[in-house]
PDB file with one MODEL, atoms N, CA, C and O in Angstrom:
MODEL        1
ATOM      1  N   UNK A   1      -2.965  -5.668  37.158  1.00  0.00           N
ATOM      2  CA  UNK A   1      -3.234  -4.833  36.002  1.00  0.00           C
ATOM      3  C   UNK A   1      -4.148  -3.680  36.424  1.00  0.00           C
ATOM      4  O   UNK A   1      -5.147  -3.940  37.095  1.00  0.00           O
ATOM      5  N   UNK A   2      -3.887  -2.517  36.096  1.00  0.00           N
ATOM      6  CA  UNK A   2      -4.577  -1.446  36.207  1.00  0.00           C
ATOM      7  C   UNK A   2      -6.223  -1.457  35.455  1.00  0.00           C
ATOM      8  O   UNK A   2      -6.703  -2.074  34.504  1.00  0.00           O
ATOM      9  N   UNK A   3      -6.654  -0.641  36.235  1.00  0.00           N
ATOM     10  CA  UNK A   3      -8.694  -0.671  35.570  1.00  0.00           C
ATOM     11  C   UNK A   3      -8.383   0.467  34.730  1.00  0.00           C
ATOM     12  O   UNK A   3      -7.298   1.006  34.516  1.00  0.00           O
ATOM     13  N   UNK A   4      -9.603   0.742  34.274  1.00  0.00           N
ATOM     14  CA  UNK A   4      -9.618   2.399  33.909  1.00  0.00           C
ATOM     15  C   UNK A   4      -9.535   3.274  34.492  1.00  0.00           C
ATOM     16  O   UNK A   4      -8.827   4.275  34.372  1.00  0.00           O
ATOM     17  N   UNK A   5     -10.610   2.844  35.534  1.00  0.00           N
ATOM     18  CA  UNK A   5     -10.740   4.506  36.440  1.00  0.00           C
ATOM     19  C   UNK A   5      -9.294   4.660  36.863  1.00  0.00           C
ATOM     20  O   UNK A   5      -8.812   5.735  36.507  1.00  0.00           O
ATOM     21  N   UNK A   6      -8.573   3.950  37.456  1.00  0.00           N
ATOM     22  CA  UNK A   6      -6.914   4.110  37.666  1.00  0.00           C
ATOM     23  C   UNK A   6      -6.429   4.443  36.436  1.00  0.00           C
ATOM     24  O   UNK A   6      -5.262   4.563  36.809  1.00  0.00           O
ATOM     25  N   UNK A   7      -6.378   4.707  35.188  1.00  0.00           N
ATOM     26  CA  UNK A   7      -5.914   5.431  34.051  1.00  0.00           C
ATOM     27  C   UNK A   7      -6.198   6.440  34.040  1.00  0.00           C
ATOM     28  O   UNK A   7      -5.309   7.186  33.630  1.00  0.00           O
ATOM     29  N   UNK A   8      -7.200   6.952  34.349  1.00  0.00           N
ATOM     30  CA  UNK A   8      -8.533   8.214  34.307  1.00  0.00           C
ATOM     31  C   UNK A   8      -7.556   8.779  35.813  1.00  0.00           C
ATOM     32  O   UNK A   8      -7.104   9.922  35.756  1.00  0.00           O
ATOM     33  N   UNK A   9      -7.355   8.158  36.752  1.00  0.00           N
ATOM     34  CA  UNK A   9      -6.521   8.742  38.032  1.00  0.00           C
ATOM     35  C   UNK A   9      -5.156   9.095  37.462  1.00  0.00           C
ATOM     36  O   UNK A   9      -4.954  10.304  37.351  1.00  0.00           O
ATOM     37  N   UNK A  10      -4.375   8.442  37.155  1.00  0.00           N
ATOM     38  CA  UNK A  10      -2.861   8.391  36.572  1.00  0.00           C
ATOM     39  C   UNK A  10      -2.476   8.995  35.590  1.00  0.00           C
ATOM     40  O   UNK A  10      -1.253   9.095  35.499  1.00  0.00           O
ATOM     41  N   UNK A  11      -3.227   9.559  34.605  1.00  0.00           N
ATOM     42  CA  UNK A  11      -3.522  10.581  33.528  1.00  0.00           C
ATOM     43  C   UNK A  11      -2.118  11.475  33.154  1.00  0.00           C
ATOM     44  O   UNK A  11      -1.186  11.507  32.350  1.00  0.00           O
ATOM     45  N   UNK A  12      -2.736  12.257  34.484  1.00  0.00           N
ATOM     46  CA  UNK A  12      -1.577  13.574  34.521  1.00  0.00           C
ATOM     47  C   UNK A  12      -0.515  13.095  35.080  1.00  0.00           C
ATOM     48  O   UNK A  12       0.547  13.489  34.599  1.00  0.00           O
ATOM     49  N   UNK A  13      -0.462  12.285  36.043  1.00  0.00           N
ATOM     50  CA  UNK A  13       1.063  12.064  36.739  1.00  0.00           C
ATOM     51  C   UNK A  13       1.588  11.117  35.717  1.00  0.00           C
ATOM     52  O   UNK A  13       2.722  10.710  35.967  1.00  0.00           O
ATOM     53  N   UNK A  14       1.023  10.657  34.596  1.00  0.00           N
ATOM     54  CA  UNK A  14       1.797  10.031  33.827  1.00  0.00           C
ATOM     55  C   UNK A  14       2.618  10.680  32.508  1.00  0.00           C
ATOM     56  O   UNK A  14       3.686  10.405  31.961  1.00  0.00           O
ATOM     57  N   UNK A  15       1.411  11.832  32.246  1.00  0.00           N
ATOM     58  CA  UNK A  15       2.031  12.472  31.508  1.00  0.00           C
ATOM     59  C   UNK A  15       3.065  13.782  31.773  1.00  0.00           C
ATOM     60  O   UNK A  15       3.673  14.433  30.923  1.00  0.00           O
ATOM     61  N   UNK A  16       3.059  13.921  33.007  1.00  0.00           N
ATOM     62  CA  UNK A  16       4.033  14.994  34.100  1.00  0.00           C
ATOM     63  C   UNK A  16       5.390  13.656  34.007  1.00  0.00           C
ATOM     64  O   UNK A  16       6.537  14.073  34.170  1.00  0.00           O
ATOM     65  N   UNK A  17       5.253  12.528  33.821  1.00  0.00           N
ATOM     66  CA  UNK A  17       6.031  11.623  34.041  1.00  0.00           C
ATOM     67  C   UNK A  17       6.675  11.288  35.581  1.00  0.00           C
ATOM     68  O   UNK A  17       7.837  10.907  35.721  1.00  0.00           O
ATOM     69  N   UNK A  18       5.946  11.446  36.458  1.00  0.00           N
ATOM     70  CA  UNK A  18       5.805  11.738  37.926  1.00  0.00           C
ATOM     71  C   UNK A  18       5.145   9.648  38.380  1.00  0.00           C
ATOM     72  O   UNK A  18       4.255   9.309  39.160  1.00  0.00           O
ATOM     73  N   UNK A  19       5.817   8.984  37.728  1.00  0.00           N
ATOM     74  CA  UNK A  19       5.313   7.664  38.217  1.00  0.00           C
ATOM     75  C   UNK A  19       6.091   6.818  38.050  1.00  0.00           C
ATOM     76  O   UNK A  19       6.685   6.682  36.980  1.00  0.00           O
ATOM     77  N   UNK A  20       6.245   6.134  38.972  1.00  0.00           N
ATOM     78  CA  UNK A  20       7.270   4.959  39.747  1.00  0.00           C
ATOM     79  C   UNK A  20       8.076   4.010  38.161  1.00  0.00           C
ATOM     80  O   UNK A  20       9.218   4.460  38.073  1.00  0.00           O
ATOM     81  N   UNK A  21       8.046   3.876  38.017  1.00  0.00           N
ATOM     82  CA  UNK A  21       9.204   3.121  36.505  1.00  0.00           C
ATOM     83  C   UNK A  21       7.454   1.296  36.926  1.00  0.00           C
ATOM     84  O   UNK A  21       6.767   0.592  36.186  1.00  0.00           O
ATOM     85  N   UNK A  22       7.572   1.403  38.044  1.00  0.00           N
ATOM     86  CA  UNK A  22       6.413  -0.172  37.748  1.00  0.00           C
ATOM     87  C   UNK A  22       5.294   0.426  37.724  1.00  0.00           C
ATOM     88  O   UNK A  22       4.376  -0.341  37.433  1.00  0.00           O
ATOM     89  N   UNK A  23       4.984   1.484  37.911  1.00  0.00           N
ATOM     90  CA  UNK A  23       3.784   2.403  37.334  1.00  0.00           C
ATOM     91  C   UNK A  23       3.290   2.369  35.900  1.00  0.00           C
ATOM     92  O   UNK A  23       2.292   1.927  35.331  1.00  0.00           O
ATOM     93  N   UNK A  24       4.597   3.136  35.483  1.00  0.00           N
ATOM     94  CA  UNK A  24       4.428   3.188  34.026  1.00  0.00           C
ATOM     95  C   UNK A  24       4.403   2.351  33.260  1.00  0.00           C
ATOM     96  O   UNK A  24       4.078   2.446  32.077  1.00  0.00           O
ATOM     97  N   UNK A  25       4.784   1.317  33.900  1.00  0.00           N
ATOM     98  CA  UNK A  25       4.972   0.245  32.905  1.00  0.00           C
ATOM     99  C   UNK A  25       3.550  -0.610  32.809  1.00  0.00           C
ATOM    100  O   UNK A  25       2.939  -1.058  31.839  1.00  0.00           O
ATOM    101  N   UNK A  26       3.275  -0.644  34.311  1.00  0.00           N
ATOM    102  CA  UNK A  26       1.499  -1.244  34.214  1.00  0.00           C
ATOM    103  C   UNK A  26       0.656  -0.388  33.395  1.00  0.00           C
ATOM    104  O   UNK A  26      -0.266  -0.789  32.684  1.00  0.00           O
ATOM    105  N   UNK A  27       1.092   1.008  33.564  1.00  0.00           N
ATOM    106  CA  UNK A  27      -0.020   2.066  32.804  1.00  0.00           C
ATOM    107  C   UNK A  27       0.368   1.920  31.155  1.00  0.00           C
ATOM    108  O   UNK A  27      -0.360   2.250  30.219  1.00  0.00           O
ATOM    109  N   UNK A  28       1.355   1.491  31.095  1.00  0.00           N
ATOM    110  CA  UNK A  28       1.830   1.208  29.315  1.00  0.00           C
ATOM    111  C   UNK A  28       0.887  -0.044  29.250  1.00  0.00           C
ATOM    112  O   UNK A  28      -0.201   0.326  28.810  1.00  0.00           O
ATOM    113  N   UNK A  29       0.896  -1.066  29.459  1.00  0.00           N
ATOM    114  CA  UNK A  29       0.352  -1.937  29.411  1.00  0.00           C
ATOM    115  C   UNK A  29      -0.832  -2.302  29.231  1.00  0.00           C
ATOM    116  O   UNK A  29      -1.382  -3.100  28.474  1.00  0.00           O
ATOM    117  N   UNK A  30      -1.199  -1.526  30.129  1.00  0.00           N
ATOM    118  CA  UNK A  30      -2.982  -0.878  29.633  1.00  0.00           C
ATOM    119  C   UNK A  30      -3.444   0.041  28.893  1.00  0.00           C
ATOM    120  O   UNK A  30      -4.640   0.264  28.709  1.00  0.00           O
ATOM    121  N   UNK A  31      -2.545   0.618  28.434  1.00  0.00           N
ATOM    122  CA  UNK A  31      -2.657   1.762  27.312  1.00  0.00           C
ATOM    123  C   UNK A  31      -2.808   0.411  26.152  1.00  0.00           C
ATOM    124  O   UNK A  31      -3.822   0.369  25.456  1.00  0.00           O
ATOM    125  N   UNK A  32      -1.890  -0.508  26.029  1.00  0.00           N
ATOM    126  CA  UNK A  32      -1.416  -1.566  24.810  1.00  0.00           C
ATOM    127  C   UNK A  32      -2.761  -2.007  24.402  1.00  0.00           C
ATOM    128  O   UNK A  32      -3.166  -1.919  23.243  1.00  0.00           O
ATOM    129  N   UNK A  33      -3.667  -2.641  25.706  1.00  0.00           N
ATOM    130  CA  UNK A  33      -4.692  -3.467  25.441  1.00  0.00           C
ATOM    131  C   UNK A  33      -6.172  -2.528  25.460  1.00  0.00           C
ATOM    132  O   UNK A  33      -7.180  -2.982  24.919  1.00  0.00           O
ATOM    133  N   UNK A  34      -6.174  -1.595  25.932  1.00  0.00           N
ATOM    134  CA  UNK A  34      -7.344  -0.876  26.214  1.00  0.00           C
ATOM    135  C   UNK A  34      -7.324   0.658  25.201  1.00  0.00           C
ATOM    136  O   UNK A  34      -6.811   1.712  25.578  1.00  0.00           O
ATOM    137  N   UNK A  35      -7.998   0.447  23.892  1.00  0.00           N
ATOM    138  CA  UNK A  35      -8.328   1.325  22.818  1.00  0.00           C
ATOM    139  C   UNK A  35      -9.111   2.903  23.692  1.00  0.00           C
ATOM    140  O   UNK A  35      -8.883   4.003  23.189  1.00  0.00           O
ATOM    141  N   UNK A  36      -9.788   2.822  24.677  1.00  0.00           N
ATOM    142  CA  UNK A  36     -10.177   3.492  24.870  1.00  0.00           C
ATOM    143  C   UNK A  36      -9.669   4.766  25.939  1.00  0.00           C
ATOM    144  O   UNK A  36     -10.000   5.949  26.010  1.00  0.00           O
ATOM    145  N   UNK A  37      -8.678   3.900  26.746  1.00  0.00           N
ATOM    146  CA  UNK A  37      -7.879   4.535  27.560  1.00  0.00           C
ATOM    147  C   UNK A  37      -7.374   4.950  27.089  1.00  0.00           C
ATOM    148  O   UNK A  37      -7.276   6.109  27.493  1.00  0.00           O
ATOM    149  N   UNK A  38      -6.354   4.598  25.594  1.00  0.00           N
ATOM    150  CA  UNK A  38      -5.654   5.308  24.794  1.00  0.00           C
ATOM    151  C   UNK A  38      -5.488   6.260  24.238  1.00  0.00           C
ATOM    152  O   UNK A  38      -4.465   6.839  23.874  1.00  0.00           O
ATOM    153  N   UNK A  39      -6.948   6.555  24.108  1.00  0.00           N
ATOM    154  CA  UNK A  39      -7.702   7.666  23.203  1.00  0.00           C
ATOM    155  C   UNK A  39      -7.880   9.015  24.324  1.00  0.00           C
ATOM    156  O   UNK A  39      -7.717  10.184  23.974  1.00  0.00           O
ATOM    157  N   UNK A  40      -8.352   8.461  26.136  1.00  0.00           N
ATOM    158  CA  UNK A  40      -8.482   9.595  26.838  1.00  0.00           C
ATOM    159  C   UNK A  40      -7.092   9.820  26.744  1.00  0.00           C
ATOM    160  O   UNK A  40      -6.986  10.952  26.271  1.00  0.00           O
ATOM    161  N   UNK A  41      -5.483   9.144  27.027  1.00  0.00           N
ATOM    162  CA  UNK A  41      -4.732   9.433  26.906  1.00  0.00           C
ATOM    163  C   UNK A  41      -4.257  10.916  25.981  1.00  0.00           C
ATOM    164  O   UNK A  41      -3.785  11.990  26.354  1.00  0.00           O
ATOM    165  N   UNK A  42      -4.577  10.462  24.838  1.00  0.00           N
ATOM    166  CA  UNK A  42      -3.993  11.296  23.318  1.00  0.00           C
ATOM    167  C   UNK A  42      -4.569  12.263  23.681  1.00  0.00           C
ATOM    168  O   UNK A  42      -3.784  13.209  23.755  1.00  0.00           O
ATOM    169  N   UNK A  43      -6.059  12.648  24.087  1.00  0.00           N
ATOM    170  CA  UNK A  43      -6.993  13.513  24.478  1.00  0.00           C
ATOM    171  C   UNK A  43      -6.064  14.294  25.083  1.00  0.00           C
ATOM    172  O   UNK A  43      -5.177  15.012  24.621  1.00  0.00           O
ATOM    173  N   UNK A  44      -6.438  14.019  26.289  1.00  0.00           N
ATOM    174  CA  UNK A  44      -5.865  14.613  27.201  1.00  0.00           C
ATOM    175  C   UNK A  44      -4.135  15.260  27.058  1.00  0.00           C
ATOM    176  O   UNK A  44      -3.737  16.044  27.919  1.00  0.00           O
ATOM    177  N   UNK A  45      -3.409  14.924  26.139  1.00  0.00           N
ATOM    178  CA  UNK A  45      -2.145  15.372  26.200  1.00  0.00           C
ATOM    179  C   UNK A  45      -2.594  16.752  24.979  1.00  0.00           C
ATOM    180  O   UNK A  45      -2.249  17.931  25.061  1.00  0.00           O
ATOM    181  N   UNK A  46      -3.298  16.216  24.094  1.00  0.00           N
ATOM    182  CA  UNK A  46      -3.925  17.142  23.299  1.00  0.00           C
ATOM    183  C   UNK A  46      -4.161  18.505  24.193  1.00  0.00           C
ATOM    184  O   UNK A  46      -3.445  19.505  24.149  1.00  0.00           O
ATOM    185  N   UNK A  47      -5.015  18.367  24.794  1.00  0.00           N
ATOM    186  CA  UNK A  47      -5.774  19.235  25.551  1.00  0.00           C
ATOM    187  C   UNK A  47      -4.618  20.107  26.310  1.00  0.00           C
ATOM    188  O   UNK A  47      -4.554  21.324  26.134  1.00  0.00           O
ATOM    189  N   UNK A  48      -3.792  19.476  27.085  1.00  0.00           N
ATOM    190  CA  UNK A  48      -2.655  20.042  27.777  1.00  0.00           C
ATOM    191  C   UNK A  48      -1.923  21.367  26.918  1.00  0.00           C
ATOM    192  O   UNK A  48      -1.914  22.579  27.137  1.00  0.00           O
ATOM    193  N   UNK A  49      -1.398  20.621  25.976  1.00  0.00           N
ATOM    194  CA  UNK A  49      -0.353  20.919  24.987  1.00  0.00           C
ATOM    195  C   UNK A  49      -0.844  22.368  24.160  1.00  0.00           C
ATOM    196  O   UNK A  49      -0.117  23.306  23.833  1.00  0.00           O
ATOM    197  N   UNK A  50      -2.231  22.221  23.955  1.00  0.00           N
ATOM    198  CA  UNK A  50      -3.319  23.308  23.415  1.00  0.00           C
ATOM    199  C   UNK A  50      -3.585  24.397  23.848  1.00  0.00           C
ATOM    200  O   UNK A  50      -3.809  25.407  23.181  1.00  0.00           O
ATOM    201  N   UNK A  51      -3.586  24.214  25.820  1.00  0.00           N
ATOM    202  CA  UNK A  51      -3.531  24.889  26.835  1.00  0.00           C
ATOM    203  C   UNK A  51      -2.542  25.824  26.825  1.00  0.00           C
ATOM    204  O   UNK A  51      -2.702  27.029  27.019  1.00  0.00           O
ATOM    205  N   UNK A  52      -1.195  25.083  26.525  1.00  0.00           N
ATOM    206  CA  UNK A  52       0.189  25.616  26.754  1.00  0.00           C
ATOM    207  C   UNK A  52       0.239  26.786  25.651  1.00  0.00           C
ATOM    208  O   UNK A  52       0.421  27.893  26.158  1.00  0.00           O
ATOM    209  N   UNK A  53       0.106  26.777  24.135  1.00  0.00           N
ATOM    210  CA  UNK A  53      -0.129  27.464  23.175  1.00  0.00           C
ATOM    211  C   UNK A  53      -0.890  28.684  23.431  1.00  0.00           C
ATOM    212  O   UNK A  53      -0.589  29.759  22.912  1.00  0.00           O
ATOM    213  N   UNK A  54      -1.624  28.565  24.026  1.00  0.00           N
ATOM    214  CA  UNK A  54      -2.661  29.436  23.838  1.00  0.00           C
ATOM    215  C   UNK A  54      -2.354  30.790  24.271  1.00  0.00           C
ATOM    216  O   UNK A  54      -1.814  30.533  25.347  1.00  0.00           O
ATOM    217  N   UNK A  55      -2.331  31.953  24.176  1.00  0.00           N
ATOM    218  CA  UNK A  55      -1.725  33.380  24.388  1.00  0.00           C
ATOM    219  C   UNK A  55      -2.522  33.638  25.680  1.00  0.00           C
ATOM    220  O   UNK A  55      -3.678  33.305  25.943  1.00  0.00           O
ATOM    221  N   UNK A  56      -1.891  34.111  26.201  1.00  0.00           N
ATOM    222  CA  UNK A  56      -2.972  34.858  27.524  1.00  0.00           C
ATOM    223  C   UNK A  56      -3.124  35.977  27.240  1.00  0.00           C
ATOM    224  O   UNK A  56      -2.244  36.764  26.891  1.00  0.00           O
ATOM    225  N   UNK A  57      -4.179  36.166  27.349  1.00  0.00           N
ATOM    226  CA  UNK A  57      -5.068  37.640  26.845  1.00  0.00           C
ATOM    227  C   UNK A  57      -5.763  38.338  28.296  1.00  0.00           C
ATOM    228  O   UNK A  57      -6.272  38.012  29.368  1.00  0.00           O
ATOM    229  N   UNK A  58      -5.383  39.534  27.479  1.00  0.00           N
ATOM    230  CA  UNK A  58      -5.449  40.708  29.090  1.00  0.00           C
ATOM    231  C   UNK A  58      -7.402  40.877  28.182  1.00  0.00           C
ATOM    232  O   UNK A  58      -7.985  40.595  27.135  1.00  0.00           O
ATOM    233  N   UNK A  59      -7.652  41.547  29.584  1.00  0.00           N
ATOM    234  CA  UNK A  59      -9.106  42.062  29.666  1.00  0.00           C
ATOM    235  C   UNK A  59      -9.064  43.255  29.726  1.00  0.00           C
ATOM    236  O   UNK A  59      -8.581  43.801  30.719  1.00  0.00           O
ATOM    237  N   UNK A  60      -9.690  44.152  28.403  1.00  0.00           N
ATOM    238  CA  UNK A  60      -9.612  45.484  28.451  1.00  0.00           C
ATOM    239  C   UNK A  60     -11.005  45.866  29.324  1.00  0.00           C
ATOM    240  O   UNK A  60     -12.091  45.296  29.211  1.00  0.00           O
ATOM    241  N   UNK A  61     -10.794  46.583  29.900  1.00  0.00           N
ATOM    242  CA  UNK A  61     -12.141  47.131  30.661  1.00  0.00           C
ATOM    243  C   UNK A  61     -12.128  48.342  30.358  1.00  0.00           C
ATOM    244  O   UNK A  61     -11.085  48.997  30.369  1.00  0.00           O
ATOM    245  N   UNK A  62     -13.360  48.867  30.018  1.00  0.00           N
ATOM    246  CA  UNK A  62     -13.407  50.432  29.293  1.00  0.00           C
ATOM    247  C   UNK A  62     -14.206  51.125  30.458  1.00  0.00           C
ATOM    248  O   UNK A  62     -14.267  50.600  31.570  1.00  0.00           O
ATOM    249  N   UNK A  63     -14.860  52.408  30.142  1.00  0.00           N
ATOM    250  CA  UNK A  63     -15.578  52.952  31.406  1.00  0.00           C
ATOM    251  C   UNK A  63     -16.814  51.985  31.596  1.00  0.00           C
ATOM    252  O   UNK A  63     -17.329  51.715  32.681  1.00  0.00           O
ATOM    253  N   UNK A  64     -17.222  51.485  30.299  1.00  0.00           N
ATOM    254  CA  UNK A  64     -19.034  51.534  30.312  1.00  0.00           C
ATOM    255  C   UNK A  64     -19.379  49.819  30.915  1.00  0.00           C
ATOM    256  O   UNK A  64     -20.443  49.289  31.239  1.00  0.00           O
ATOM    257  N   UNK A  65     -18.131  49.357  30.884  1.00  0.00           N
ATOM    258  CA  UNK A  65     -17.848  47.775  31.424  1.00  0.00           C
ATOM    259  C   UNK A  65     -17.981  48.457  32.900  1.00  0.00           C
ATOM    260  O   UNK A  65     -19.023  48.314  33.539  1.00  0.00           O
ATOM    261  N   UNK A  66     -16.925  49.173  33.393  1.00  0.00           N
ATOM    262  CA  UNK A  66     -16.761  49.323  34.665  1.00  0.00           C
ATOM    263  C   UNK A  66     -18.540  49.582  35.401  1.00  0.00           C
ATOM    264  O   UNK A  66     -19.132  48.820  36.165  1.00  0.00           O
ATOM    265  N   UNK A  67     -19.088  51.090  34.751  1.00  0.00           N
ATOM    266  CA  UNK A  67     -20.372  51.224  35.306  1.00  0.00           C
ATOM    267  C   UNK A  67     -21.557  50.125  34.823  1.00  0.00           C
ATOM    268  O   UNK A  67     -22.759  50.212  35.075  1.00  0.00           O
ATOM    269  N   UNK A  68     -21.169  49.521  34.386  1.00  0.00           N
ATOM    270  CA  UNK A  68     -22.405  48.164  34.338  1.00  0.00           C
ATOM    271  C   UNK A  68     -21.760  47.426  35.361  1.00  0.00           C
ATOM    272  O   UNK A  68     -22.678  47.102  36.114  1.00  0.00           O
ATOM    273  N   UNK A  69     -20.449  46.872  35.917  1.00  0.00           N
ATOM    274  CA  UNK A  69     -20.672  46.133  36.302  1.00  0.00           C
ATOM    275  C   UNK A  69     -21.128  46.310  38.042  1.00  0.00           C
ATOM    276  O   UNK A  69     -21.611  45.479  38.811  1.00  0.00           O
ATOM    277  N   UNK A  70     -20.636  48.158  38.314  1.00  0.00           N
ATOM    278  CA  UNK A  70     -20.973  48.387  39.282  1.00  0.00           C
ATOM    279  C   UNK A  70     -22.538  48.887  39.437  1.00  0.00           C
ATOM    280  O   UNK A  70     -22.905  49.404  40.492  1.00  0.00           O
ATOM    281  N   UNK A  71     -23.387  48.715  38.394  1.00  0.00           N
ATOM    282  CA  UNK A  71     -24.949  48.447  38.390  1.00  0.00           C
ATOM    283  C   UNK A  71     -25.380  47.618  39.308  1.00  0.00           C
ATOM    284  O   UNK A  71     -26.130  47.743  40.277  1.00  0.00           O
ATOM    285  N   UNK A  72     -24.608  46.492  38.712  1.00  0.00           N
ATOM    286  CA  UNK A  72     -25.003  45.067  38.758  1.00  0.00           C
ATOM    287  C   UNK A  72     -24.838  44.488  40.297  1.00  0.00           C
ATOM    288  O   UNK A  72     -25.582  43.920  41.097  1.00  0.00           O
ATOM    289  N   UNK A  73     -23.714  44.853  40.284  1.00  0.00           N
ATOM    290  CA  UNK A  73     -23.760  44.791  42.160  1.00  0.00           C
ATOM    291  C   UNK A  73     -24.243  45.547  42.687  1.00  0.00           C
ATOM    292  O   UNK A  73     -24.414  45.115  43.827  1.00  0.00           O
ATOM    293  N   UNK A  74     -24.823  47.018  42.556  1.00  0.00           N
ATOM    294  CA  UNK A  74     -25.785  47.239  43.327  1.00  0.00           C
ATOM    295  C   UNK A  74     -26.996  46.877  43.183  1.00  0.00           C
ATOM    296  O   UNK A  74     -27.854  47.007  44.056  1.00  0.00           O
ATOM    297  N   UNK A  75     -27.185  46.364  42.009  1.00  0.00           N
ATOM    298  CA  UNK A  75     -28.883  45.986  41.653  1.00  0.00           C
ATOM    299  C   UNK A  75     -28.675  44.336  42.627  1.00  0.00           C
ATOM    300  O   UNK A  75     -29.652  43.816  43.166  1.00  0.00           O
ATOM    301  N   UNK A  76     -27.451  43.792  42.689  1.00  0.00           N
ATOM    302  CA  UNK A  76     -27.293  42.058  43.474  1.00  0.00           C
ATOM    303  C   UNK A  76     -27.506  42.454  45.028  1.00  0.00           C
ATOM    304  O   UNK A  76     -27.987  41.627  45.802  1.00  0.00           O
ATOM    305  N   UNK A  77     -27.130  43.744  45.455  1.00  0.00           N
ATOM    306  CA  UNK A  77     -27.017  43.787  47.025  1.00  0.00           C
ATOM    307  C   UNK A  77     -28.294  44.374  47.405  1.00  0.00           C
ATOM    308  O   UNK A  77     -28.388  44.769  48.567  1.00  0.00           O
ATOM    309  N   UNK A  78     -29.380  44.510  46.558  1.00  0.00           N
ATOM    310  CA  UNK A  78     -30.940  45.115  46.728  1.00  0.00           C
ATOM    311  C   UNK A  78     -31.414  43.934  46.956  1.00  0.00           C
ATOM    312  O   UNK A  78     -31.991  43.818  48.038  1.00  0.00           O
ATOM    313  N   UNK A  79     -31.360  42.982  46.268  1.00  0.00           N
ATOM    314  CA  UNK A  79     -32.235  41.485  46.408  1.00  0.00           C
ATOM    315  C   UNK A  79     -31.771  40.938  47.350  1.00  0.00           C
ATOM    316  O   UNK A  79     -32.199  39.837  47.697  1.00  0.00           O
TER     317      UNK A  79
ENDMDL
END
């Protein structure tokens, strides 16, 4: 039977579905009996799935971004 920390390892390759058919089935198994693994489970697919949604957003850089940030590295290459 699988521990946790091996749930906490198996996570993503389980939810990529990237695990052996007696993998999954031990990792089902411990999902059955262990409330808490279950929960990083849901988490974690949560989290994925949330990831996927999310728009990728460009970075406008205007002039006054640009000359601060080239301040800043010259004020970093003085120290």
């Amino acid at each position: 039977m699988l521990k946790c920390r091996q749930i906490e390892q198996l996570a993503s390759d389980y939810l990529d579905k990237d695990l052996s058919f007696r993998q999954r089935m031990a990792f089902k198994l411990h999902l059955f009996i262990c409330h808490n693994c279950r929960n990083y489970v849901r988490q974690l697919k949560i989290t994925i799935t949330s990831i996927k949604l999310m728009p990728a957003k460009q970075i406008i850089v205007d002039d006054k971004t640009k000359e601060l940030a080239k301040v800043l590295r010259e004020s970093a290459s003085k120290q």
